[in-house]
BAVOVO-673570 format. One record per atom (N, C-alpha, C, CB): z, y, x. Coordinates in steps of 0.05 Angstrom, whole numbers, padded with zeros to 5 digits, always signed. Glycine has a CB too. Example, Ala and Ser with C-alpha at 12.3 -4.5 7.8 and 13.67 -1.06 7.14 Angstrom:
2
+00156-00114+00264;+00156-00090+00246;+00156-00066+00264;+00181-00089+00226;+00142-00045+00257;+00143-00021+00273;+00157+00001+00258;+00114-00012+00282;
end
This chain:
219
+01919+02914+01862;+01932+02894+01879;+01960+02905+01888;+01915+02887+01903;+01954+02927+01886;+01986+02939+01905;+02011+02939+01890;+01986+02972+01915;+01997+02954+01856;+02022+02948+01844;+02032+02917+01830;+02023+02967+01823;+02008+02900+01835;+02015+02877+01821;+02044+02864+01841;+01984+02856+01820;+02037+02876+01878;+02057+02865+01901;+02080+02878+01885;+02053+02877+01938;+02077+02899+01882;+02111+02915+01868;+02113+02909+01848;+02116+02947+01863;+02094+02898+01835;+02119+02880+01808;+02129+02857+01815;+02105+02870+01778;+02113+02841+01828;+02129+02813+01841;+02148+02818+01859;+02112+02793+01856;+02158+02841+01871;+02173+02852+01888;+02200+02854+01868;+02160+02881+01901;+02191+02871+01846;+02215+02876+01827;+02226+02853+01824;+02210+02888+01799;+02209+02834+01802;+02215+02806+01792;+02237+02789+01812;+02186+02790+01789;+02226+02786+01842;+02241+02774+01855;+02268+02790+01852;+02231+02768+01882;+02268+02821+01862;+02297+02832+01865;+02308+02833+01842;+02299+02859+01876;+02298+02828+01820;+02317+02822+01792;+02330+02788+01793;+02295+02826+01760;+02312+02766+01803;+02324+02745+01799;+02341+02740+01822;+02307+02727+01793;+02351+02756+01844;+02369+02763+01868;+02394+02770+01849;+02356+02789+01890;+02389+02796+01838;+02418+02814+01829;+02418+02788+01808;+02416+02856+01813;+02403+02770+01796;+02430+02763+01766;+02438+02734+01779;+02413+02758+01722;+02428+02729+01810;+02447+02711+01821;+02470+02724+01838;+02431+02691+01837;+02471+02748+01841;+02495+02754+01853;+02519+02752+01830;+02492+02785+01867;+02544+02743+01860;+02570+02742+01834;+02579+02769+01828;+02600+02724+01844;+02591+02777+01800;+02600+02791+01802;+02638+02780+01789;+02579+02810+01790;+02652+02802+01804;+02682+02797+01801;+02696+02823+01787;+02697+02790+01831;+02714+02807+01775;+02724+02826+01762;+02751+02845+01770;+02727+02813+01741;+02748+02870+01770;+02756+02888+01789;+02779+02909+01771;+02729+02904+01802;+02800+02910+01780;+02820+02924+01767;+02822+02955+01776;+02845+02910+01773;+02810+02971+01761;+02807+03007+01761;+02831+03026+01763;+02794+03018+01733;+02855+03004+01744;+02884+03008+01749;+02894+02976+01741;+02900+03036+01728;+02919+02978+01718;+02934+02961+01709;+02923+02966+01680;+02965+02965+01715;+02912+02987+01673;+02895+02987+01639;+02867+02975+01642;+02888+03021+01624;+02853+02982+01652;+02826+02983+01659;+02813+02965+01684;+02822+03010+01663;+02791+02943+01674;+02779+02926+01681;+02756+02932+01676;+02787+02906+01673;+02727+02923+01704;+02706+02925+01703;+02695+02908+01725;+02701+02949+01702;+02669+02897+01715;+02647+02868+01742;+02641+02881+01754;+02617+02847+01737;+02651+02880+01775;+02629+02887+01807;+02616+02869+01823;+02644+02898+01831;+02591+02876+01832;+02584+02861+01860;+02614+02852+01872;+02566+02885+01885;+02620+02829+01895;+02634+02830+01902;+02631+02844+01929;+02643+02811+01897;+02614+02855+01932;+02606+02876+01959;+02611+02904+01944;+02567+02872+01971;+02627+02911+01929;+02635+02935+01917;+02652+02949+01936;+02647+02931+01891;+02645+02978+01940;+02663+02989+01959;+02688+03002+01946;+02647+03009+01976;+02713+03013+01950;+02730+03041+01936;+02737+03051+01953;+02753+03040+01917;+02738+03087+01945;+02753+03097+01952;+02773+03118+01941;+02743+03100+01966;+02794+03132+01956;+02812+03137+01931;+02811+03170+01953;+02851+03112+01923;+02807+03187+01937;+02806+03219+01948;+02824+03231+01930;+02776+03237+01946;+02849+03241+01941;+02868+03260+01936;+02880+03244+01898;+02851+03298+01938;+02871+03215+01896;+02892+03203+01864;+02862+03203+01858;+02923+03229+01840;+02834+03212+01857;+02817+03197+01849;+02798+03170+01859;+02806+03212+01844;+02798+03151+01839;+02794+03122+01842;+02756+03117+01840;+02815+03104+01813;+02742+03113+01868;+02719+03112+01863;+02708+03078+01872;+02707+03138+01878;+02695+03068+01854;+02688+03045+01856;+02657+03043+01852;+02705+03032+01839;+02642+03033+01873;+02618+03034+01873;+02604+03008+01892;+02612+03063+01881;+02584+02999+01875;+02566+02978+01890;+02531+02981+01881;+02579+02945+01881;+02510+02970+01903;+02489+02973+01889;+02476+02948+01889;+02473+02994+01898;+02455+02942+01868;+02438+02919+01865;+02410+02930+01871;+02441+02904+01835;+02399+02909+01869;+02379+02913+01876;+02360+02927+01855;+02372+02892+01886;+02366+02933+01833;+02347+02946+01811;+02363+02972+01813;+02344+02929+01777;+02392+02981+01821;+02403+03006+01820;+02428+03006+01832;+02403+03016+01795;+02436+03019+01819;+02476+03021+01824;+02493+03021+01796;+02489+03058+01841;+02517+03014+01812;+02542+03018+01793;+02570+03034+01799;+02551+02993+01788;+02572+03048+01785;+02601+03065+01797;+02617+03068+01769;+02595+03101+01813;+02645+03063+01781;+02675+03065+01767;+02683+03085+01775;+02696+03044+01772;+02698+03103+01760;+02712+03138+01768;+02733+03126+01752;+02695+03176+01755;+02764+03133+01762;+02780+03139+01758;+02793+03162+01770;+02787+03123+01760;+02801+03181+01744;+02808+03203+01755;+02828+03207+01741;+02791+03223+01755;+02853+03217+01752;+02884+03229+01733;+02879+03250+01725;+02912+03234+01747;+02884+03248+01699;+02881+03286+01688;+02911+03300+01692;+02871+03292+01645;+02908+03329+01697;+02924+03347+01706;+02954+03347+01697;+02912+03370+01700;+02974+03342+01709;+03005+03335+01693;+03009+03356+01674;+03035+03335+01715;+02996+03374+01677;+03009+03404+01657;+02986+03395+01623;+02994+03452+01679;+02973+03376+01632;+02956+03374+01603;+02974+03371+01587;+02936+03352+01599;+02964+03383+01560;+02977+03378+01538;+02968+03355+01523;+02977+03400+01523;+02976+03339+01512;+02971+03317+01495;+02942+03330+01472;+03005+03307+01477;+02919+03313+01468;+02916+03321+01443;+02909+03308+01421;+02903+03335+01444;+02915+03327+01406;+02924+03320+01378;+02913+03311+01351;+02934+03337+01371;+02886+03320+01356;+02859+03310+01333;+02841+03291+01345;+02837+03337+01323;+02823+03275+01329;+02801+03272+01337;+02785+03280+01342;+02795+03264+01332;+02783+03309+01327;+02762+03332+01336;+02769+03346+01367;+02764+03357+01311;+02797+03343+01376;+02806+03352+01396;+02784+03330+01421;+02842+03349+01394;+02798+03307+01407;+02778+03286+01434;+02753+03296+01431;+02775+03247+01431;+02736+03299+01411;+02708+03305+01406;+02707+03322+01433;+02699+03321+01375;+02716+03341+01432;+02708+03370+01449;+02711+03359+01476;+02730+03401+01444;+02735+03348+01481;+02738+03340+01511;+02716+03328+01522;+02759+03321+01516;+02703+03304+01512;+02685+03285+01512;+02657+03304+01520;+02686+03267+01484;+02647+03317+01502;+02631+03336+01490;+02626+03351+01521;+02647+03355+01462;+02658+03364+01524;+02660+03382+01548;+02651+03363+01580;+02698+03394+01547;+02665+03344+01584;+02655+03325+01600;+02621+03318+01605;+02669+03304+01590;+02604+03312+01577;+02576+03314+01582;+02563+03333+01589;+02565+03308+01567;+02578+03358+01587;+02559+03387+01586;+02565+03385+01625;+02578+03427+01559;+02593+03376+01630;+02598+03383+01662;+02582+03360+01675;+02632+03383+01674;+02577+03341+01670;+02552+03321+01685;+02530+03333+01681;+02547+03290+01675;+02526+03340+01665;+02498+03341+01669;+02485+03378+01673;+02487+03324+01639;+02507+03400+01687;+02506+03418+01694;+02504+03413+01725;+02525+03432+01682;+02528+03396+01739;+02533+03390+01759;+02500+03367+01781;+02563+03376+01750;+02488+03363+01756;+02465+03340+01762;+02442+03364+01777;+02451+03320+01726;+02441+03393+01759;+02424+03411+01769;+02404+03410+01740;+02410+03401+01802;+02386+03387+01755;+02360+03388+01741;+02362+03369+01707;+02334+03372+01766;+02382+03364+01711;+02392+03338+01690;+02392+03346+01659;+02426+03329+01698;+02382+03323+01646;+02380+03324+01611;+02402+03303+01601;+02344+03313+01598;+02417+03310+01592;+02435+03286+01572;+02419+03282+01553;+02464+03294+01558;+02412+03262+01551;+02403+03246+01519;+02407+03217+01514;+02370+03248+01515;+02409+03225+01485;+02419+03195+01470;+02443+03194+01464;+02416+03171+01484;+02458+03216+01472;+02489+03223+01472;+02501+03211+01433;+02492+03268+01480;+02515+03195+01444;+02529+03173+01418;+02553+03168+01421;+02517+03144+01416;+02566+03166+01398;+02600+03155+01397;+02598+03128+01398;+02618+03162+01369;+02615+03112+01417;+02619+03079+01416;+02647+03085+01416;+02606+03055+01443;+02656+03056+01418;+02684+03043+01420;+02682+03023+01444;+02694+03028+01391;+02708+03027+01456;+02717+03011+01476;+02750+02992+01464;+02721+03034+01506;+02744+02975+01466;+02776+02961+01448;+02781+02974+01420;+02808+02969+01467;+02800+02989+01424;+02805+03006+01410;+02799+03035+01402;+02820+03003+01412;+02786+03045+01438;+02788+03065+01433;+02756+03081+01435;+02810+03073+01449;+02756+03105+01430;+02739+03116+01424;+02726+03129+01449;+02745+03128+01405;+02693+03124+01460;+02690+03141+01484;+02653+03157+01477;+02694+03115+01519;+02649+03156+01498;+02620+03169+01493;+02601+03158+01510;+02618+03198+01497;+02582+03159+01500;+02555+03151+01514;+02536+03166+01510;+02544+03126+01508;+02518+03161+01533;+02497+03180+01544;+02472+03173+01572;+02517+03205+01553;+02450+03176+01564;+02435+03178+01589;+02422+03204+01605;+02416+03163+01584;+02431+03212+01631;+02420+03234+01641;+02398+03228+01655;+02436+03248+01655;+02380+03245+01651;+02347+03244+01664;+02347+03268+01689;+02319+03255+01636;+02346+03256+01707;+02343+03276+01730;+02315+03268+01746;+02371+03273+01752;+02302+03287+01769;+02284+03282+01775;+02283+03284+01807;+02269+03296+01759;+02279+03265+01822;+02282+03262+01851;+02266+03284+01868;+02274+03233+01860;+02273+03295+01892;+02250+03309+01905;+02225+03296+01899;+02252+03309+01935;+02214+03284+01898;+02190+03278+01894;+02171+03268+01864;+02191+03261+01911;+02199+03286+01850;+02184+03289+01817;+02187+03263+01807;+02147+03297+01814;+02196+03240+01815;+02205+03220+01794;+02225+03216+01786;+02202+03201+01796;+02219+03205+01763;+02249+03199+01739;+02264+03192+01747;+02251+03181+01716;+02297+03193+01747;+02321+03177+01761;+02334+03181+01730;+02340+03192+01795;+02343+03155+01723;+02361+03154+01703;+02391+03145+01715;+02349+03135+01682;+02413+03154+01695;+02445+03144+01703;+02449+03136+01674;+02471+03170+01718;+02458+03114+01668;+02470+03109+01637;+02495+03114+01650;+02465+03077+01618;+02515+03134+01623;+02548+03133+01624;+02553+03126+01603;+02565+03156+01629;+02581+03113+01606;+02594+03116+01585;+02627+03132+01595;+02593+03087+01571;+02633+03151+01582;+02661+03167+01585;+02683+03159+01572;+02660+03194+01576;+02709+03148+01580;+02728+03140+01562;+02752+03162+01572;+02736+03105+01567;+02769+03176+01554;+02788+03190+01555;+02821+03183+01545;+02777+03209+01545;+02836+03174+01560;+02867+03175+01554;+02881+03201+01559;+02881+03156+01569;+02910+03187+01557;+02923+03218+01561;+02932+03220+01590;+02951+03225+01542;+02928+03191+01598;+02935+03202+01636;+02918+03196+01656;+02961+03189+01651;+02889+03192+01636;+02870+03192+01662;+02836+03196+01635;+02874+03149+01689;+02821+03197+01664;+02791+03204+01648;+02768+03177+01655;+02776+03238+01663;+02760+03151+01647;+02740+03140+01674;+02714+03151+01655;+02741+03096+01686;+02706+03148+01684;+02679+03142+01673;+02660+03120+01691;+02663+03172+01671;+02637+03106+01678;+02626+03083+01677;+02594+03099+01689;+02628+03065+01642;+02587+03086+01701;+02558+03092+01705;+02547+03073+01714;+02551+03112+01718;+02517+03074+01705;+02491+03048+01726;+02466+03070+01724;+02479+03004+01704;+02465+03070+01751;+02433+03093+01756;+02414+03067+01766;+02437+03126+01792;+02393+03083+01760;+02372+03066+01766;+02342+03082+01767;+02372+03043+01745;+02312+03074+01778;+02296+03089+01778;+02276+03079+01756;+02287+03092+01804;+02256+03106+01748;+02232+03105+01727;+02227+03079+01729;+02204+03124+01732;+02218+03064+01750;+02197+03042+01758;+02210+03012+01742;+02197+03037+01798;+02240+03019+01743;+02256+03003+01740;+02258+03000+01710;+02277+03008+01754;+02256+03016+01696;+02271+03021+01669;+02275+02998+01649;+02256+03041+01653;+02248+02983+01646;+02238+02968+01634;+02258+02934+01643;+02206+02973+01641;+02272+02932+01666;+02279+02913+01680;+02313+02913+01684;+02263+02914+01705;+02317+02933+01681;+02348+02938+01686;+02368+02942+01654;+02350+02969+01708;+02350+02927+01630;+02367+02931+01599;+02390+02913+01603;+02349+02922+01568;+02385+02890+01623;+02405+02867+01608;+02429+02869+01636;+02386+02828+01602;+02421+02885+01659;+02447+02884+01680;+02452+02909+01672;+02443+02879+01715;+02443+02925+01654;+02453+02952+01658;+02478+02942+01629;+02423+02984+01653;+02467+02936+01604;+02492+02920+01586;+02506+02904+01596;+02486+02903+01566;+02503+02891+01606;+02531+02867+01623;+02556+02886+01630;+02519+02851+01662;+02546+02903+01645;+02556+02918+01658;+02575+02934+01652;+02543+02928+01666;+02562+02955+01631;+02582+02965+01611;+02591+02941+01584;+02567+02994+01599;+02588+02919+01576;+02601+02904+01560;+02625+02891+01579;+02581+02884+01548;+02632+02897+01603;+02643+02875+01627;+02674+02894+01621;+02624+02876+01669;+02682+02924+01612;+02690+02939+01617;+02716+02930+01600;+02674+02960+01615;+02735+02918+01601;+02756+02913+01590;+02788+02930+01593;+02756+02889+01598;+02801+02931+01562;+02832+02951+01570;+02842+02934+01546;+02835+02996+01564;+02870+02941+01560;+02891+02932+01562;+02898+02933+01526;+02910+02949+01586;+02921+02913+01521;+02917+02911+01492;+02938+02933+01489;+02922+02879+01476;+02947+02950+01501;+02975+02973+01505;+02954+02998+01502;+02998+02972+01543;+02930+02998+01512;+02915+03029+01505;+02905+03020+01475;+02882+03039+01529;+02917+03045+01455;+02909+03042+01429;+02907+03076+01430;+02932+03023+01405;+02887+03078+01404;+02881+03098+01393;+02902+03129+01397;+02880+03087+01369;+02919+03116+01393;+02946+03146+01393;+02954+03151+01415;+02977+03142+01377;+02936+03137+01448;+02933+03146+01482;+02915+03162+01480;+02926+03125+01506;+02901+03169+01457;+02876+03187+01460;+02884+03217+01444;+02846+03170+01445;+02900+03216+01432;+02900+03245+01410;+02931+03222+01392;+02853+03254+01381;+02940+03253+01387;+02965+03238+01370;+02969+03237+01344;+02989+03248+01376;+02957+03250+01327;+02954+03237+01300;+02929+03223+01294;+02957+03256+01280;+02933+03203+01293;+02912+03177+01287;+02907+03168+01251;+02928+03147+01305;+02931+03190+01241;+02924+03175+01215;+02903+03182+01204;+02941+03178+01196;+02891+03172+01174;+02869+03174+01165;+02870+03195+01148;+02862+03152+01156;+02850+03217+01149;+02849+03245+01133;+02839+03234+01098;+02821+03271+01151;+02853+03241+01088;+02844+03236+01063;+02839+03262+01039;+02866+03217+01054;+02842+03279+01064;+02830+03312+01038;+02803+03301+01044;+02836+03359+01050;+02791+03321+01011;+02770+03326+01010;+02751+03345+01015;+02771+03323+00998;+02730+03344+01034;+02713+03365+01054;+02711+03384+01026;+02677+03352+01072;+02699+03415+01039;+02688+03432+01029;+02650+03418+01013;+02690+03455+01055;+02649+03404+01034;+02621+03388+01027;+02610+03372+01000;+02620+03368+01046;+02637+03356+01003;+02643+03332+00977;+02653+03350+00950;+02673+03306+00988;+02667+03371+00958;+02672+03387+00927;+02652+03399+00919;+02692+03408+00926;+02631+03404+00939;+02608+03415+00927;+02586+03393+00909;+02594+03429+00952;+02588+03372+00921;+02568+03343+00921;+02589+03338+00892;+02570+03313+00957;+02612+03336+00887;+02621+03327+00868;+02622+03350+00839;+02645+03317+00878;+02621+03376+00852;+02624+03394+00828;+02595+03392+00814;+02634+03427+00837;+02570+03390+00843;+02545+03387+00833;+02535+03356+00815;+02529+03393+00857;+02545+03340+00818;+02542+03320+00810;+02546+03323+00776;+02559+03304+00825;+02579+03331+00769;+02586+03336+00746;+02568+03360+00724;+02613+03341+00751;+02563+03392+00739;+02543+03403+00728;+02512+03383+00722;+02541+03427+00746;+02499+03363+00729;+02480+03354+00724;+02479+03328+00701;+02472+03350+00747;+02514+03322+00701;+02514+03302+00679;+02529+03320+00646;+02537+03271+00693;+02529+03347+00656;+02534+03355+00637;+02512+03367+00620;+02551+03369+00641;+02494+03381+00636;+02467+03390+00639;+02452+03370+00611;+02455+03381+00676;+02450+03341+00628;+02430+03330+00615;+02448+03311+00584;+02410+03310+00641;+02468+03319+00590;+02487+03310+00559;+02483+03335+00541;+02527+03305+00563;+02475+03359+00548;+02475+03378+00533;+02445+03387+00525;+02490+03397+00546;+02428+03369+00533;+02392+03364+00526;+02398+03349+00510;+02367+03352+00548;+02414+03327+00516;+02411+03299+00497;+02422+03304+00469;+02429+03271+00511;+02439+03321+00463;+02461+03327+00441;+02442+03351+00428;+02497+03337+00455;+02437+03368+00443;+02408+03386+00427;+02386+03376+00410;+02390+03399+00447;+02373+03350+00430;+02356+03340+00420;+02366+03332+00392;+02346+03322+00437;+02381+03313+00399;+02391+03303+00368;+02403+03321+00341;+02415+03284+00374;+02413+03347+00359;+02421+03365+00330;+02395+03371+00314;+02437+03397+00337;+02373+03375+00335;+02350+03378+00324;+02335+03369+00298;+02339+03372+00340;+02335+03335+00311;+02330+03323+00292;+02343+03314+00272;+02322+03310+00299;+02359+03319+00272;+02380+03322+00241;+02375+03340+00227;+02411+03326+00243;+02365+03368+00237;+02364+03387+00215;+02317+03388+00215;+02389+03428+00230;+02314+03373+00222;+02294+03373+00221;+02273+03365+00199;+02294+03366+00236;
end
């Protein structure tokens, strides 16, 4: 009986949050994201914190300026690491925290990361945060919706809204993230192997096939 009250408890507080409005909230002049319109910010020393909660969890917007002495960078492998470096510091900073599911998406144009951290409350239950991390060259956001174990099952379609709501500017393109954007067209160490092996096996079995037959000619 008790948990049947806490699921009709949930149910109602889910059909609450997907009647609340949500508005759409400017992070800067690039960057757009839906909030509750009971969303609070605040701004500590140039970082931009935007946060509201529903009733199945929360939502928070980070805007942060990265350091004026940064250097631009220059690969995609360069963004890899940054990104990379960013998940290892959430989820060091969490304590007890597991990143998983960690995946490359796209935002507009540009390229960010996703991830869910598993942390565990004083009292040993699951607390999940879905992120997603987007990186330019003059700032870092990041996206989050936490929510609890109980919830998991109930929070798929406000936790997507949420991050699908996340809109930039048609001026952030690819080459705000790392500066050569063109397309690599050498060939890996990998593929010369896959291709040198390829050719030894069609030579291989042309040189059974051409045996066989000398065979039977002198046969």
């Amino acid at each position: 009986m008790k948990k049947l009250i806490i699921l009709f408890g949930i149910l109602f507080s889910m059909n609450a949050v997907f009647g609340q409005s949500l508005k759409s909230v400017k992070v800067d002049n690039l960057v757009s994201i839906s909030l509750p319109s009971s969303y609070s910010k605040k701004d500590t020393l140039g970082q931009q914190i935007f946060s509201a909660n529903t009733d199945l969890g929360y939502m928070m917007a980070i805007r942060e300026p990265n350091a004026k002495g940064n250097q631009p960078l220059k690969k995609e492998q360069d963004l890899n690491a940054v990104l990379k470096k960013y998940v290892n510091g959430i989820q060091s900073q969490s304590g007890n925290g597991s990143a998983q599911n960690v995946r490359d998406t796209t935002i507009g144009a540009l390229k960010a990361k996703a991830f869910t951290l598993l942390t565990k409350d004083p009292n040993g239950e699951n607390q999940y945060r879905n992120f997603v991390l987007l990186y330019t060259k003059d700032a870092t956001y990041t996206f989050e919706f936490g929510y609890a174990e109980v919830r998991k099952d109930l929070i798929k379609n406000e936790s997507n809204a949420y991050f699908a709501s996340i809109k930039l500017s048609p001026e952030l393109q690819r080459n705000d993230q790392y500066t050569d954007t063109s397309a690599s067209h050498s060939i890996s160490t990998v593929s010369i192997f896959e291709i040198g092996g390829g050719v030894l096996v069609i030579f291989v079995i042309a040189w059974f096939i051409f045996r066989k037959r000398d065979s039977n000619e002198f046969a």
